[in-house]
MDTraj code that builds the backbone (N, CA, C; nanometers):
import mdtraj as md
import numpy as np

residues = "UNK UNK UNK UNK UNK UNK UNK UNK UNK UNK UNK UNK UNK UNK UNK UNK UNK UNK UNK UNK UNK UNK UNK UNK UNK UNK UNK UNK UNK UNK UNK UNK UNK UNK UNK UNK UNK UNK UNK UNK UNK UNK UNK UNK UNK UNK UNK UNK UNK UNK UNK UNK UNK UNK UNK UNK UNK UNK UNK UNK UNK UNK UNK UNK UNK UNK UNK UNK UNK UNK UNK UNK UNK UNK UNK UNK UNK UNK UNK UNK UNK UNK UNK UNK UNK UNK UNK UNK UNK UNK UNK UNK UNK UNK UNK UNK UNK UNK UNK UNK UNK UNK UNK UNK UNK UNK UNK UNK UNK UNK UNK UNK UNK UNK UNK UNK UNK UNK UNK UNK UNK UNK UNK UNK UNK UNK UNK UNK UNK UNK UNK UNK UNK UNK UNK UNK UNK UNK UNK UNK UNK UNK UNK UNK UNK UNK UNK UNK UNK UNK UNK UNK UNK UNK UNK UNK UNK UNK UNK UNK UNK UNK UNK UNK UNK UNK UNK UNK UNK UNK UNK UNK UNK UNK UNK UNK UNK UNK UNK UNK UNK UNK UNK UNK UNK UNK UNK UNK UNK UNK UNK UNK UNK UNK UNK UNK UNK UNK UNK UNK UNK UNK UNK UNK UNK UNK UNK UNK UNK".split()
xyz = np.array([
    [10.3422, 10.1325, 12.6391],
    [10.4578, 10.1944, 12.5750],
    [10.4904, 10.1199, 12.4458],
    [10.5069, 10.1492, 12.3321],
    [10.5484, 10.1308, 12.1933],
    [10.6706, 10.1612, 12.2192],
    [10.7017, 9.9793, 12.1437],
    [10.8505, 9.9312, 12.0948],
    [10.8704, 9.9387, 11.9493],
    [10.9779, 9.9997, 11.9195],
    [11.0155, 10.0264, 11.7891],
    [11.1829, 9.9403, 11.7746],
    [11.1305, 9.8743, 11.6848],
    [11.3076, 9.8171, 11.5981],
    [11.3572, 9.9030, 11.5041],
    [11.4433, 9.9581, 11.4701],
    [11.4883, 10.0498, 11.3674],
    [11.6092, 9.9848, 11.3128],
    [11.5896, 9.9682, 11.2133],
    [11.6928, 9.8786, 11.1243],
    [11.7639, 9.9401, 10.9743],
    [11.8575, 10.0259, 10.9878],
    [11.9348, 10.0376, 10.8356],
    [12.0992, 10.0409, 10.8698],
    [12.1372, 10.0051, 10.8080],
    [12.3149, 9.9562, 10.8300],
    [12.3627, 10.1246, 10.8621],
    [12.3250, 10.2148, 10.7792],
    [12.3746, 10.3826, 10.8120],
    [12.3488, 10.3892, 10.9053],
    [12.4225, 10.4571, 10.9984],
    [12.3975, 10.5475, 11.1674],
    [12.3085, 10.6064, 11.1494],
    [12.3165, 10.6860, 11.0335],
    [12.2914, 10.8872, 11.0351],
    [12.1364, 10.8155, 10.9459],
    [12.0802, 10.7482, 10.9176],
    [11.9780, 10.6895, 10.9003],
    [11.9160, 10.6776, 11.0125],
    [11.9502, 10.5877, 11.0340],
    [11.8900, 10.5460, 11.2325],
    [11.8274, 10.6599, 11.2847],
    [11.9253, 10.7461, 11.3243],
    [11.9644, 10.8292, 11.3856],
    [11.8457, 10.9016, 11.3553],
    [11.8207, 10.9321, 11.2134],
    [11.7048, 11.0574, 11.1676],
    [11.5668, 10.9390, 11.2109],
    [11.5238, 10.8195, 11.1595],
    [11.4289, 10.7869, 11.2007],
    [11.3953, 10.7885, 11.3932],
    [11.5251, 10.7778, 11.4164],
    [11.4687, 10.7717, 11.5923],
    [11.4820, 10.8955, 11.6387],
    [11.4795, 10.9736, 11.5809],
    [11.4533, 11.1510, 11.5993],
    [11.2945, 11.0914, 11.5731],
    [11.2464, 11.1209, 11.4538],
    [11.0988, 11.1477, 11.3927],
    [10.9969, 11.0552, 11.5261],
    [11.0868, 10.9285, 11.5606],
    [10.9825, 10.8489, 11.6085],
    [10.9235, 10.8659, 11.7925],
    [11.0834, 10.9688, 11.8284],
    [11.0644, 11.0037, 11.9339],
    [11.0016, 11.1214, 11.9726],
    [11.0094, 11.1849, 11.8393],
    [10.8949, 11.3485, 11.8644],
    [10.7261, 11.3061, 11.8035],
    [10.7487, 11.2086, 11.7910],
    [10.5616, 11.1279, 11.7919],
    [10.5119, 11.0867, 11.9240],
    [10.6141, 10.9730, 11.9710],
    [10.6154, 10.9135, 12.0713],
    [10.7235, 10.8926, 12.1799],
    [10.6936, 11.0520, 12.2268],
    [10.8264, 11.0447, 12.3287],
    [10.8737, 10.9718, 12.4469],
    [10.7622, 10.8695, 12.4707],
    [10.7478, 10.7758, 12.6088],
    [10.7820, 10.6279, 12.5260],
    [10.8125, 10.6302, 12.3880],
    [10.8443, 10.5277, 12.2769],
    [11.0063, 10.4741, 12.3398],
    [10.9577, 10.3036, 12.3356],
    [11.1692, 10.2165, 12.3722],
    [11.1631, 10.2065, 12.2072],
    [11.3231, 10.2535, 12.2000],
    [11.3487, 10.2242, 12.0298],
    [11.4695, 10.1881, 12.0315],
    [11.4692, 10.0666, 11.9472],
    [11.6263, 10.0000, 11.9968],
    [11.6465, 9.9665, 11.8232],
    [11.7563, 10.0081, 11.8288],
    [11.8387, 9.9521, 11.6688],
    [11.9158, 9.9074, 11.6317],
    [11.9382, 9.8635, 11.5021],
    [11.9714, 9.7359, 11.4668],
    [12.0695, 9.8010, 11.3029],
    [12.1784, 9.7077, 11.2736],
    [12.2693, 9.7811, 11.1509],
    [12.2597, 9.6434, 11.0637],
    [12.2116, 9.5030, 11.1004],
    [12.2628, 9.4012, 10.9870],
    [12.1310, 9.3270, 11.0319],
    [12.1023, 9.2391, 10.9413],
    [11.9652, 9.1114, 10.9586],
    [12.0104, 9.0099, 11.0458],
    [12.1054, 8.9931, 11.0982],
    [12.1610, 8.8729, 11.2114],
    [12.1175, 8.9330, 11.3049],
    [12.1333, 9.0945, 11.3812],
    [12.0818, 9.1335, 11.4398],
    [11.9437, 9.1485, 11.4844],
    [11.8761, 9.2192, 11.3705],
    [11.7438, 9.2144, 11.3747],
    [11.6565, 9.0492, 11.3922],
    [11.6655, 8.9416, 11.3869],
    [11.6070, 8.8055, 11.3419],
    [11.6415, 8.7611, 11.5451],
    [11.7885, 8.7980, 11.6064],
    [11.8370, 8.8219, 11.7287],
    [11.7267, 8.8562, 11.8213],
    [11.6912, 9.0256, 11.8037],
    [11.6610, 9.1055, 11.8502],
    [11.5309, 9.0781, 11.8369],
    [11.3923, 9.0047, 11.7335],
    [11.3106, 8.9484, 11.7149],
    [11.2380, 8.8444, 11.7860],
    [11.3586, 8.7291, 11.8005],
    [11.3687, 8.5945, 11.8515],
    [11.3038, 8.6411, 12.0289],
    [11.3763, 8.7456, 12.0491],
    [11.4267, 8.7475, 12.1843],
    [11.3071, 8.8798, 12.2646],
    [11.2658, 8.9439, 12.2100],
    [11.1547, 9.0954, 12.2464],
    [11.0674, 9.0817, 12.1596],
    [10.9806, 9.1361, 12.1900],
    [10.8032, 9.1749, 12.1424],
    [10.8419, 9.3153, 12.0736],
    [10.8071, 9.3716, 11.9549],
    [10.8184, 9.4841, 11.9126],
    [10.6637, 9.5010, 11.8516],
    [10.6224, 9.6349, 11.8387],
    [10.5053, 9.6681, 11.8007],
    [10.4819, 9.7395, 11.6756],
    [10.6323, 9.7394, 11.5641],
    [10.6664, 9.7547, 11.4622],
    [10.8280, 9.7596, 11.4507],
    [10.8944, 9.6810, 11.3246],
    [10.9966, 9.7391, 11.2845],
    [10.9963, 9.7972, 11.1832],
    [11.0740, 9.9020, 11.1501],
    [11.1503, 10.0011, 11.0843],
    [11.2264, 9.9053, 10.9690],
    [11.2264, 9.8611, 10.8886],
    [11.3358, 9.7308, 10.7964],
    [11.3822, 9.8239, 10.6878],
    [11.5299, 9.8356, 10.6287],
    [11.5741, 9.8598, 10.4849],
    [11.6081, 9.7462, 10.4149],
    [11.5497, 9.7879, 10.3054],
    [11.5582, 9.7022, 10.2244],
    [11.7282, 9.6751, 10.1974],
    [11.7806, 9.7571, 10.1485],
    [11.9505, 9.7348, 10.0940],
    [12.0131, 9.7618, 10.2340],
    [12.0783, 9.6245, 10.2877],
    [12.1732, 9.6069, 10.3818],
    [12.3140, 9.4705, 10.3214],
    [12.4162, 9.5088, 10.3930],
    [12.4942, 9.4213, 10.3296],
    [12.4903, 9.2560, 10.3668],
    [12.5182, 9.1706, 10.3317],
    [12.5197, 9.0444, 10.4047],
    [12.3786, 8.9305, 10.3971],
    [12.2714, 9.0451, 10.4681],
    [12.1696, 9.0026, 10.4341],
    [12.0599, 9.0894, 10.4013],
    [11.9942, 9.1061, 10.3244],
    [11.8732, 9.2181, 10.2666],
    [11.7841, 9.1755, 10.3195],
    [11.7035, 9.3359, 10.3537],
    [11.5797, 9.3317, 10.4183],
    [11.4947, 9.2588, 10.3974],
    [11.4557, 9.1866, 10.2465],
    [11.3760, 9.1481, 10.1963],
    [11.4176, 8.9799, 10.2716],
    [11.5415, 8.9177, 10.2679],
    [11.5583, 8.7946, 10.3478],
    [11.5035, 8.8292, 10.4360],
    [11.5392, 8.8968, 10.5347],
    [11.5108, 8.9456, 10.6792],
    [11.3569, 8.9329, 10.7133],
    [11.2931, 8.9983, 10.6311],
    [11.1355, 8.9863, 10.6139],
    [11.0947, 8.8775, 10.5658],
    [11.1250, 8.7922, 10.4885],
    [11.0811, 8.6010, 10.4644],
    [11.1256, 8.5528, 10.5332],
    [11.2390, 8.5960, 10.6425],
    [11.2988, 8.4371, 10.7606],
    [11.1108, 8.4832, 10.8397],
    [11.1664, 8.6495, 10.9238],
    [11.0496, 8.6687, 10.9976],
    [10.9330, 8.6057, 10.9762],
    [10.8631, 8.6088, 10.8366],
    [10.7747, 8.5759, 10.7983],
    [10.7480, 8.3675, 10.8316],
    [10.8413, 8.3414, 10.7672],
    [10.8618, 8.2309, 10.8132],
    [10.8371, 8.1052, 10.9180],
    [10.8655, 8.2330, 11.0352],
    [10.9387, 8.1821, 11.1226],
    [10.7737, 8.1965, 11.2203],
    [10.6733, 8.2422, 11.1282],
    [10.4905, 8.2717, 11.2035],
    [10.5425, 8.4198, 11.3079],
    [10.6220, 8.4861, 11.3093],
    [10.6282, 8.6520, 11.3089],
    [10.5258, 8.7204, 11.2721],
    [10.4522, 8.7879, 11.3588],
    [10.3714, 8.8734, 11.3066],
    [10.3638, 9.0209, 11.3301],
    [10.4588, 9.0664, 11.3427],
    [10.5333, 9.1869, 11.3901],
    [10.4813, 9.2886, 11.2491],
    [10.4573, 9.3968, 11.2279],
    [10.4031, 9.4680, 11.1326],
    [10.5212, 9.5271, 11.1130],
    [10.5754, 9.5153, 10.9926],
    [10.6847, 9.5718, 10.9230],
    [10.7176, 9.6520, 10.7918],
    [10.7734, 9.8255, 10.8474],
    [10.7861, 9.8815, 10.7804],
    [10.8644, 9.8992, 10.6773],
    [10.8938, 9.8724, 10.5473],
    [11.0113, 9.8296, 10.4220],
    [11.0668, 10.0271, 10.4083],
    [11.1698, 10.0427, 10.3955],
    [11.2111, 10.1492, 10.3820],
    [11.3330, 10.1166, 10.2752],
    [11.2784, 10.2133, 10.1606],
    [11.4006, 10.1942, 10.0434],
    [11.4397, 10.3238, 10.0292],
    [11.5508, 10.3243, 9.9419],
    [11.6155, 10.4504, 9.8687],
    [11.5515, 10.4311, 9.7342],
    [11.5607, 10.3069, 9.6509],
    [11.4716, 10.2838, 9.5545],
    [11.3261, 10.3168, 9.5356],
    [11.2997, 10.3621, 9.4018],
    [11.1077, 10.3917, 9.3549],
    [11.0461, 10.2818, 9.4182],
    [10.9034, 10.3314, 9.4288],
    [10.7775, 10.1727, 9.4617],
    [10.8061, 10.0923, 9.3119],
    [10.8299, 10.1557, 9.1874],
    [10.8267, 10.0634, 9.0864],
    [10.9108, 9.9279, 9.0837],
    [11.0044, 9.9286, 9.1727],
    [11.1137, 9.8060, 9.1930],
    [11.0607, 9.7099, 9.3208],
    [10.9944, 9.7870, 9.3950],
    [10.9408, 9.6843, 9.5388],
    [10.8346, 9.6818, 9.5880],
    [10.7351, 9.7531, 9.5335],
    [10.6163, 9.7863, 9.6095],
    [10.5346, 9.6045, 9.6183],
    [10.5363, 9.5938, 9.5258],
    [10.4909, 9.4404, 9.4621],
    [10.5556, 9.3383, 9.5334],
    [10.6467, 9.3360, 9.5585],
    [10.7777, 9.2324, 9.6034],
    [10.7034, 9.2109, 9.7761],
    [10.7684, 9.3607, 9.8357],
    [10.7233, 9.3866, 9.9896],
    [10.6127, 9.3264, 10.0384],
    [10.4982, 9.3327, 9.9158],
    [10.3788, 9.3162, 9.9955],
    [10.3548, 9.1788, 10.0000],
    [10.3895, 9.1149, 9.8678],
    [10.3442, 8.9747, 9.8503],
    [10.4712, 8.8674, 9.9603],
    [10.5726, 8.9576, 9.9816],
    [10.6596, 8.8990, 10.1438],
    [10.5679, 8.8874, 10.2185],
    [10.4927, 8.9711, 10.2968],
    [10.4500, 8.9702, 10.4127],
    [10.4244, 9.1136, 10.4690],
    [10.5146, 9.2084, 10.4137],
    [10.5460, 9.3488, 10.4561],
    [10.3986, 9.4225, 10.5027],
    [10.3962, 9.5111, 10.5942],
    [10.2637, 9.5536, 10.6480],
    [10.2721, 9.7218, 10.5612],
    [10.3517, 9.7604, 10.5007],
    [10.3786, 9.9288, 10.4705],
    [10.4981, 9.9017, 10.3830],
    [10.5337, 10.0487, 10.3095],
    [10.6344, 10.0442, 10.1830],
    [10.6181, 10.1425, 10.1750],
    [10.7707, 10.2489, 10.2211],
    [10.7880, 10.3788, 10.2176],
    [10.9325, 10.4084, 10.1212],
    [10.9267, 10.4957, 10.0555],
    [11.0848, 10.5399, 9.9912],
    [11.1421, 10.6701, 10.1019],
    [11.2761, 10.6369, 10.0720],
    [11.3397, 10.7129, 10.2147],
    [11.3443, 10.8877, 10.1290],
    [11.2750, 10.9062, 10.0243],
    [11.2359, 10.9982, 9.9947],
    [11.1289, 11.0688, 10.0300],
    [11.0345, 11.0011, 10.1431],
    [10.8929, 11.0200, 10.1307],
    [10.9487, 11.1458, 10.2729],
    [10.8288, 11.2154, 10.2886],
    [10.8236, 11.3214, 10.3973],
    [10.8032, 11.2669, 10.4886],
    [10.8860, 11.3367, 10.6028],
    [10.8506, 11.2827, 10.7499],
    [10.7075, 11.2415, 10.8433],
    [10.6425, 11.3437, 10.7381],
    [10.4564, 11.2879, 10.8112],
    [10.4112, 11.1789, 10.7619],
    [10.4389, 11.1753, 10.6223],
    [10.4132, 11.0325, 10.5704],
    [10.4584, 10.9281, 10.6827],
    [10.5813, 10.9020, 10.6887],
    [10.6239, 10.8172, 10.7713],
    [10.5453, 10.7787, 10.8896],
    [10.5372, 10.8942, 10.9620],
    [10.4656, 10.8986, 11.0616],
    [10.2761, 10.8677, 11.0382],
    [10.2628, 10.8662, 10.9424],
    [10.1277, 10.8552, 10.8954],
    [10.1240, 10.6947, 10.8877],
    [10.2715, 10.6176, 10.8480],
    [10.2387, 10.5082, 10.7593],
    [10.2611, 10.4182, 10.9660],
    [10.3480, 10.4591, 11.0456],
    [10.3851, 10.3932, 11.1567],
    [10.1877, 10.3744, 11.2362],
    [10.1134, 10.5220, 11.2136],
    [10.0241, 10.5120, 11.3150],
    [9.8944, 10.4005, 11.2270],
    [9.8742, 10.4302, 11.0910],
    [9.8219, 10.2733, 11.0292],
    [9.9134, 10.1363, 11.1082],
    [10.0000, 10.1219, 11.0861],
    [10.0254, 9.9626, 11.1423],
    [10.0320, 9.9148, 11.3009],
    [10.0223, 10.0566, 11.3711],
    [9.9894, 10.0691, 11.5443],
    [9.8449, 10.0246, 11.5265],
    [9.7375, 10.0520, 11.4081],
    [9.6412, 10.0420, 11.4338],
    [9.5836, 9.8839, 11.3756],
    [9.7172, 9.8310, 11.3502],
    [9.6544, 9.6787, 11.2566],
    [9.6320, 9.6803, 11.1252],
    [9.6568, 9.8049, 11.0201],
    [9.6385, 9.8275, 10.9352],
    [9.7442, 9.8157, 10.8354],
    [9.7067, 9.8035, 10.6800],
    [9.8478, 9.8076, 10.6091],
    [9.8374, 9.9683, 10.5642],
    [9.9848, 10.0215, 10.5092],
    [10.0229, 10.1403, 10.4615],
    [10.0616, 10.1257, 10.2976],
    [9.9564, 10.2045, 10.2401],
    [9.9890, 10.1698, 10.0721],
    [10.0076, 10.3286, 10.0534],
    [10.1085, 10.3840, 10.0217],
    [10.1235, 10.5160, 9.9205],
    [10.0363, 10.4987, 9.8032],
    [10.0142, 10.6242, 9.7898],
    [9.9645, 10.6474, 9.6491],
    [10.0341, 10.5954, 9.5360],
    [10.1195, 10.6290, 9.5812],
    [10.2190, 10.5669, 9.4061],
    [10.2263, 10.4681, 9.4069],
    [10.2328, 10.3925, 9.5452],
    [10.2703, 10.2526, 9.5523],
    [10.1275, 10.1399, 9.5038],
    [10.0282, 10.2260, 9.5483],
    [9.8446, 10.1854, 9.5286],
    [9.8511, 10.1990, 9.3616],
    [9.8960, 10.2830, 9.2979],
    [9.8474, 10.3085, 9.1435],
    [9.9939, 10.2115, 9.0528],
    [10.0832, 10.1814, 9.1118],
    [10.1456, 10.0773, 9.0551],
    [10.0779, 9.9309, 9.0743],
    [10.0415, 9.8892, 9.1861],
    [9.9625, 9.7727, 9.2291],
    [9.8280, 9.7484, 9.1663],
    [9.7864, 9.8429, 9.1471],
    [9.6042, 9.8256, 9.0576],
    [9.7054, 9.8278, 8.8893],
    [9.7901, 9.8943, 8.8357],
    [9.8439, 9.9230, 8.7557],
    [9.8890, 9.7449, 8.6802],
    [9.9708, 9.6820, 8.7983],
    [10.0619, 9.5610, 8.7539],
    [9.9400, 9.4408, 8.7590],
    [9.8143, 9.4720, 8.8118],
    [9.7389, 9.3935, 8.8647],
    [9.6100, 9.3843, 8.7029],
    [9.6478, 9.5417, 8.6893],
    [9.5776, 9.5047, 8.4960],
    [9.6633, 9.4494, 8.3995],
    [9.7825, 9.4135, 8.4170],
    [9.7997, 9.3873, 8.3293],
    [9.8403, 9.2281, 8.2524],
    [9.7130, 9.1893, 8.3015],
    [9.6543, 9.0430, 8.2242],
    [9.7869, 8.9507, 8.2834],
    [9.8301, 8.9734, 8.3866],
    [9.9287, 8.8930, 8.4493],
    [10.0773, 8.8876, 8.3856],
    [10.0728, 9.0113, 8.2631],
    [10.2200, 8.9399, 8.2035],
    [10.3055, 9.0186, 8.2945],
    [10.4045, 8.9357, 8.2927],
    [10.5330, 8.9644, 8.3574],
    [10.6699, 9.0568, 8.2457],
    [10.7102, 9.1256, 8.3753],
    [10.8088, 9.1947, 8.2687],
    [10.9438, 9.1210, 8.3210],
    [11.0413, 9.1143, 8.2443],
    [11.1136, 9.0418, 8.2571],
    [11.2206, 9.0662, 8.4151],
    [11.2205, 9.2067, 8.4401],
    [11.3357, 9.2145, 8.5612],
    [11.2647, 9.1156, 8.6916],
    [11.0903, 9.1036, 8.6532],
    [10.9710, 9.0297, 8.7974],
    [11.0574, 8.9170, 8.7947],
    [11.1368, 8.8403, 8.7222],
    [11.2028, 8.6800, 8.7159],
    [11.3005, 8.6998, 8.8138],
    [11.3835, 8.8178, 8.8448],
    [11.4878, 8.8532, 8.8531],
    [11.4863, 8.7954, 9.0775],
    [11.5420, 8.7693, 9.1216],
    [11.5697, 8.6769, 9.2727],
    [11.5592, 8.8383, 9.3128],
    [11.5634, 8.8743, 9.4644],
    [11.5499, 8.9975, 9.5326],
    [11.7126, 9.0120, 9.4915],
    [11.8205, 8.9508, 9.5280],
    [11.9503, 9.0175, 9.5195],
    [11.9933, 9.0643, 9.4129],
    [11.9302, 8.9551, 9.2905],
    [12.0123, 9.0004, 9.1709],
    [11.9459, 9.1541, 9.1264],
    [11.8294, 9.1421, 9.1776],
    [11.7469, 9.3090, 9.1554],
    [11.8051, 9.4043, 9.2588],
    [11.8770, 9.3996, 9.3650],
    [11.9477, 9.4587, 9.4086],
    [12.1161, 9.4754, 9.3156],
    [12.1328, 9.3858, 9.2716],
    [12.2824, 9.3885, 9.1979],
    [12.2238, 9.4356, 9.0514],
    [12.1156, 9.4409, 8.9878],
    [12.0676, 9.4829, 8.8698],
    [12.0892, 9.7085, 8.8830],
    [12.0175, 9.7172, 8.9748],
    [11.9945, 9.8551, 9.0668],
    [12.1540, 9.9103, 9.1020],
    [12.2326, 9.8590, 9.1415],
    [12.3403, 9.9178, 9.1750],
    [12.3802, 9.8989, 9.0414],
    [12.4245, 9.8091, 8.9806],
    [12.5122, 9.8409, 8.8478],
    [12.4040, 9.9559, 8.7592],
    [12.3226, 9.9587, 8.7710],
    [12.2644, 10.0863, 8.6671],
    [12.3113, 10.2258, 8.7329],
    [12.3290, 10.2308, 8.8703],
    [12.3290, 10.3688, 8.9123],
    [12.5025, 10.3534, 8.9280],
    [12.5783, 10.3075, 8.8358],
    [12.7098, 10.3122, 8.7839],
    [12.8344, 10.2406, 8.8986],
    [12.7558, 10.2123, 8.9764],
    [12.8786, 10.0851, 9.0217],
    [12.9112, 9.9980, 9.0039],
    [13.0762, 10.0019, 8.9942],
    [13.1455, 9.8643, 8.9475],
    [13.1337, 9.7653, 9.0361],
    [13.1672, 9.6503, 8.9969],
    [13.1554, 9.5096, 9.0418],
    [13.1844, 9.5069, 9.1796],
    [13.3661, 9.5696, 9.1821],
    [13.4118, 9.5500, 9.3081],
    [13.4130, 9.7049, 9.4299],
    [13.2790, 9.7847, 9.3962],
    [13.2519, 9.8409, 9.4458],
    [13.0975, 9.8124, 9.4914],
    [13.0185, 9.7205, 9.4243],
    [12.8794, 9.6268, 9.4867],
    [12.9602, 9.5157, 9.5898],
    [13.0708, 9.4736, 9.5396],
    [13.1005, 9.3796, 9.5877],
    [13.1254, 9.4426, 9.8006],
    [13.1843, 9.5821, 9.7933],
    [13.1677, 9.6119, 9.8950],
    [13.0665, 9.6223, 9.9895],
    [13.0011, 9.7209, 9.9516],
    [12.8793, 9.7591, 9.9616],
    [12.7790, 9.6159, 10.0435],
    [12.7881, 9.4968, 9.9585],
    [12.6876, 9.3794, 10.0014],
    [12.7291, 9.2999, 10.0740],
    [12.9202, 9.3155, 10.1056],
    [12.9518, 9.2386, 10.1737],
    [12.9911, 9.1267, 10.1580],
    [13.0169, 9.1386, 9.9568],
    [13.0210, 9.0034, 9.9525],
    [13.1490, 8.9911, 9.8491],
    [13.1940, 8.8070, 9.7855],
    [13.3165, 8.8356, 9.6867],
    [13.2711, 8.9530, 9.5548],
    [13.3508, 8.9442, 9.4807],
    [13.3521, 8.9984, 9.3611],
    [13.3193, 8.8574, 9.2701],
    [13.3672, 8.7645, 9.2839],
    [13.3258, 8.6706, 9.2008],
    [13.1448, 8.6230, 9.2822],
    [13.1031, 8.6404, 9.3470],
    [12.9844, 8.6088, 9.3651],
    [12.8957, 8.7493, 9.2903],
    [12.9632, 8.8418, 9.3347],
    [12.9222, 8.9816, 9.2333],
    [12.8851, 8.9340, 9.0764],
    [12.9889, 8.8937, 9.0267],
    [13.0084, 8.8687, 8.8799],
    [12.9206, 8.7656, 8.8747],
    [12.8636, 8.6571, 8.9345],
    [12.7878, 8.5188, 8.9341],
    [12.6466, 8.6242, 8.8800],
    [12.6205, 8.6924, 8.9678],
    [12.4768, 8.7789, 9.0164],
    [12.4965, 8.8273, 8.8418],
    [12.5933, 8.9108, 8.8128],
    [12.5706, 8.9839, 8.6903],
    [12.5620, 8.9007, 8.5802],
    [12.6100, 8.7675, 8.6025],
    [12.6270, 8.6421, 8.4534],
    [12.3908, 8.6142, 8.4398],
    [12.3716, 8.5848, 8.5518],
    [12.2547, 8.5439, 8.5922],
    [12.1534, 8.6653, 8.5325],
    [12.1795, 8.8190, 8.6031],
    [12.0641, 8.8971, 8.5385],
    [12.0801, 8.8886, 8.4091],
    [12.1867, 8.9244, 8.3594],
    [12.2454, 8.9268, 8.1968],
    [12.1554, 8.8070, 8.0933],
    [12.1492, 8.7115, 8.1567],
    [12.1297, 8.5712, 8.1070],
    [11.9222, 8.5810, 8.1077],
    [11.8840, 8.6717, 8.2548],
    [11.7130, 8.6026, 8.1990],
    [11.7132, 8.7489, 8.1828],
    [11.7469, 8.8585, 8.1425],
    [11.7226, 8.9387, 8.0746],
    [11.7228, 8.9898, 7.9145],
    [11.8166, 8.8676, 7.9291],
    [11.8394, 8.8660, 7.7506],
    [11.9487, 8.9729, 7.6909],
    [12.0587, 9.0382, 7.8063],
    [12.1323, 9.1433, 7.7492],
    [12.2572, 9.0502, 7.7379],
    [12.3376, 9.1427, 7.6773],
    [12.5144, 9.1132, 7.6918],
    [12.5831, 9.1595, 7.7816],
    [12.5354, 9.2837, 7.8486],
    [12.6818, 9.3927, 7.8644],
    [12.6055, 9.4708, 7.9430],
    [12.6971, 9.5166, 8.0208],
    [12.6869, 9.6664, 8.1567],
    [12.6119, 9.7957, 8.0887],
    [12.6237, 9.8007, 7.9527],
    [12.5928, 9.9325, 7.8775],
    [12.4398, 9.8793, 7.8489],
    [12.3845, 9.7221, 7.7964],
    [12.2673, 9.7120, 7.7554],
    [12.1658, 9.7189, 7.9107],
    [12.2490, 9.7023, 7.9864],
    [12.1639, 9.6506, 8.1288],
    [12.1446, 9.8001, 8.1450],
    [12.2347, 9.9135, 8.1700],
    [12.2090, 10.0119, 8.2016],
    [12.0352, 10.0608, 8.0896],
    [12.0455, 10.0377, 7.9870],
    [11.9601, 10.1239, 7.8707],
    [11.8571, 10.0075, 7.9149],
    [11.8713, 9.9168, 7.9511],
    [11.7286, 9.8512, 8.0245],
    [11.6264, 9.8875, 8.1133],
    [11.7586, 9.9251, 8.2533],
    [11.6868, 9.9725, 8.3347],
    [11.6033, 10.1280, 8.3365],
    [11.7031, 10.1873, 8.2292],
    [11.6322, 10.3160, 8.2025],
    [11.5165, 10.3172, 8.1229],
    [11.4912, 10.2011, 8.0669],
    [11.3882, 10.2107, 7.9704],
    [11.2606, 10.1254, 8.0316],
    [11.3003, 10.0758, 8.1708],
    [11.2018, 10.0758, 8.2566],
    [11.1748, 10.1172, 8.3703],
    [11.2500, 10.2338, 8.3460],
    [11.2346, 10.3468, 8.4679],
    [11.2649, 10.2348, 8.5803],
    [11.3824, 10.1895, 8.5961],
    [11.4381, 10.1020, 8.7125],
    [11.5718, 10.1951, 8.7766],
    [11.5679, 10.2706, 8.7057],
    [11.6787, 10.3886, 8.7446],
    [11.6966, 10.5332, 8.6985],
])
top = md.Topology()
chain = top.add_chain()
for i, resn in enumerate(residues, 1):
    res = top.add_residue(resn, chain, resSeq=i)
    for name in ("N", "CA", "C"):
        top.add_atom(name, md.element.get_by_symbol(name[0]), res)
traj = md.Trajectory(xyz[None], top)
């Protein structure tokens, strides 16, 4: 019997992946999880035969969640699930540890396509995610400047482009507003901008939003 972890802070998230995973595998235990204290818990303590991980959770991000695991000699095959393009994580996920990298845009067979690769020991590369990776991999190693950027502040880079204010990230992550504002002094600073308006025309001009 296949154990499934399902991990995104939304219910109605959950909820749709443990639909999809139970009309694959209806004899499937699927137990879920809303924060990374949980999941690292729930890890420590059961054998799972994949988790389900989002990347954007408050408190602690998937991407921590996936370097403690990693860490910690975990070898649990783990699925990264974003709302964000592969252009912001595909790269990130893999060189974590991540076994697959899906956008919560992708179709339900995909999904199901990418779960029965890592049942089988295998990794899951999308197409888009494969032609960004051969893509970043030509290009003579230079770095673009957001690659400097820590996983959070590229999470706090991403929300302020798609027009949230400070003390509406600040909700959202769970965290102060002055640690908000720390995050925005920091991208501002190795990006080379001033202002909420240049960061926005950044990210658009690298298709980061």
């Amino acid at each position: 019997m296949y154990r499934f972890l399902i991990v995104d802070d939304h219910a109605i998230v959950r909820k749709g992946l443990l639909q999809l995973i139970k009309e694959e595998f209806p004899n499937a235990y699927c137990c879920e999880a809303a924060d990374g204290h949980t999941v690292i818990k729930k890890v420590r303590e059961e054998k799972w035969n994949i988790i389900l991980l989002d990347i954007s959770m408050p408190e602690r991000s998937g991407m921590e969640v996936l370097w403690q695991l990693k860490s910690e000699g975990n070898s649990t095959p783990v699925l990264m699930l974003s709302i964000h393009p592969e252009e912001q994580y595909a790269l990130r996920v893999f060189k974590a540890g991540a076994s697959g990298f899906l956008t919560k845009a992708s179709a339900n067979d995909e999904l199901i396509k990418a779960v029965h690769q890592l049942l089988l020991g295998k990794k899951y590369i999308s197409q888009e995610a494969a032609d960004i990776l051969v893509s970043t991999s030509s290009k003579d190693n230079k770095k673009e400047l957001y690659e400097n950027l820590s996983n959070r502040e590229m999470e706090v880079l991403l929300l302020i482009a798609s027009g949230k204010t400070l003390s509406e990230i600040a909700d959202e992550l769970s965290l102060s507003i002055n640690t908000i504002s720390t995050y925005r002094s920091r991208i501002l600073e190795k990006l080379g901008l001033n202002n909420n308006a240049e960061l926005m025309r950044y990210a658009i001009d690298n298709q980061l939003a």
